[in-house]
N, C-alpha and C positions, 0 to 999 in steps of 0.2 A: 307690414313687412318693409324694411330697408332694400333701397338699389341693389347694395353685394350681398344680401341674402338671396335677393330674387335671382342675379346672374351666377348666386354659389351653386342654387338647387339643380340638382344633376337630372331630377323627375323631370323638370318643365323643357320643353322642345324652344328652341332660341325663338323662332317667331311669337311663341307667347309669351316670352319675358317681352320681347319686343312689343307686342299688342300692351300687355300691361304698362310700360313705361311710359307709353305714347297716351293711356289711356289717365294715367297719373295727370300729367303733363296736361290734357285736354280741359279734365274736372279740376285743374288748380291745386288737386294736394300735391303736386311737384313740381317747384318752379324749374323753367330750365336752364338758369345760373348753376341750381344745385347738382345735374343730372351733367352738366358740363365739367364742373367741377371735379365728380367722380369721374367722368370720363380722360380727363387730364391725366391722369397718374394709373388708370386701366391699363390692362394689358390690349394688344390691340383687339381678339374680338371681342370682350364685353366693352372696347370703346366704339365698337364698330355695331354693336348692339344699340350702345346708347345714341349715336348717332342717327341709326335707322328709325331710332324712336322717336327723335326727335324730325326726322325727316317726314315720317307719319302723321305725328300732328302737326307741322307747319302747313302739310298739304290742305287741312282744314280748317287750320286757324293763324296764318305765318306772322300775327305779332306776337304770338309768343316769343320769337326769335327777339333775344336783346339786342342792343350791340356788341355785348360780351358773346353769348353765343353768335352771332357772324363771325366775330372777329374769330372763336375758336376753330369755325368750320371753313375759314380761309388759310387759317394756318394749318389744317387738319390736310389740305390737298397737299402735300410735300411729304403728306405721312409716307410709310413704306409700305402697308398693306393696301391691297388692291378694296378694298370693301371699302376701308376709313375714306379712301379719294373719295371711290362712284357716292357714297351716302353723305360726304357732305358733299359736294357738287349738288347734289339734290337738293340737298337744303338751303343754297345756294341760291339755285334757282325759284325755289320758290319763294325764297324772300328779299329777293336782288331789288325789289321796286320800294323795299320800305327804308333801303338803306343806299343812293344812290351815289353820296358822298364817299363809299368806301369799294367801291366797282372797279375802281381803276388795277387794284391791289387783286382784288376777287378775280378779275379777267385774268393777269400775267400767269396767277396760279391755272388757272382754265386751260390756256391755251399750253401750258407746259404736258397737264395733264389730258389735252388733244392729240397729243402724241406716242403716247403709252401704246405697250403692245396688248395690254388685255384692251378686252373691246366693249365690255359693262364699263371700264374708266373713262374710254372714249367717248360711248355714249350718256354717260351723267353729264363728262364735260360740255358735250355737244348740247344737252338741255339744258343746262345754265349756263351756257352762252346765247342760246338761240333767245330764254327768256329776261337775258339782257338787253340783247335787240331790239328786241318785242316794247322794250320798255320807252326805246328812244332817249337814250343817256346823250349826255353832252359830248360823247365821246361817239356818235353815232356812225359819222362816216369813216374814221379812221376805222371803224372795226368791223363794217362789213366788208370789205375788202378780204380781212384776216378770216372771216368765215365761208364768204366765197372761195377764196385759198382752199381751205380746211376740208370742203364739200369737194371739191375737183380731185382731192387729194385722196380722198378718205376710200379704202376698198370697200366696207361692208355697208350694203344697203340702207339696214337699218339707221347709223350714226349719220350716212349724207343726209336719208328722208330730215333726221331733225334738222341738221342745218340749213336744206333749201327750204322745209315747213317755215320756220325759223325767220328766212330771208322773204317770202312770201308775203308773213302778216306783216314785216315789218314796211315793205312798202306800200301795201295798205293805207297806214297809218298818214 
């Protein structure tokens, strides 16, 4: 089965095109240059599909992420559906440590999308910010400052818990 067949079939509920994509993706019969590619010229939810699929397996494997796919899922936070943010944000975060030379680009997007009024975009941004931190980038102390900011700021529980969890381990480290 083709990508646009599996997201055409009107039978299958989205999380299982999703499981399946991610599932492609994991066993190698789908790279995800090619699942990026479709998703480039998607409408936004079957890009917003592909993207979670991709968010799914990075969660268990994140060098699948190229640089072509980071690069798509940092230009994907300016998208204008609220899903395309929060699931590359995600993907983002989970693969912020293999790509440390292009964070700087990653963050501006983040911190744009720290301020949105939905609060799943908030909270993505907030996990892949926090697991930027977390990572000790060159850019360390300039940006915790911005997420301290961000946590004093933020009304809903859930999005500060990520940013003080966030600011916790990174002094840890």
């Amino acid at each position: 089965m083709t990508i646009a067949a599996l997201l055409a079939d009107k039978t299958t509920k989205t999380k299982a095109k999703t499981e399946a994509l991610a599932g492609w993706l994991l066993d190698g019969s789908l790279p995800a240059e090619e699942l990026v590619a479709f998703a480039e010229t998607a409408k936004d939810a079957d890009k917003g599909t592909c993207i979670e699929a991709i968010e799914y397996a990075t969660q268990r494997r994140p060098d699948i992420a190229t640089d072509g796919v980071f690069d798509f899922m940092v230009g994907s936070l300016a998208a204008k559906a609220p899903r395309v943010k929060w699931e590359s944000a995600k993907v983002i975060g989970n693969t912020a440590h293999l790509f440390p030379d292009k964070l700087s680009v990653a963050v501006a997007g983040l911190l744009v999308n720290a301020s949105h009024e939905g609060t799943v975009v908030r909270w993505a941004a907030a996990f892949a910010l926090g697991e930027i931190l977390k990572g000790h980038t060159a850019q360390h102390a300039d940006f915790l400052a911005s997420i301290e900011s961000l946590a004093a700021q933020e009304q809903q529980n859930g999005v500060r818990k990520k940013y003080l969890d966030a600011v916790k381990k990174a002094a840890k480290k």
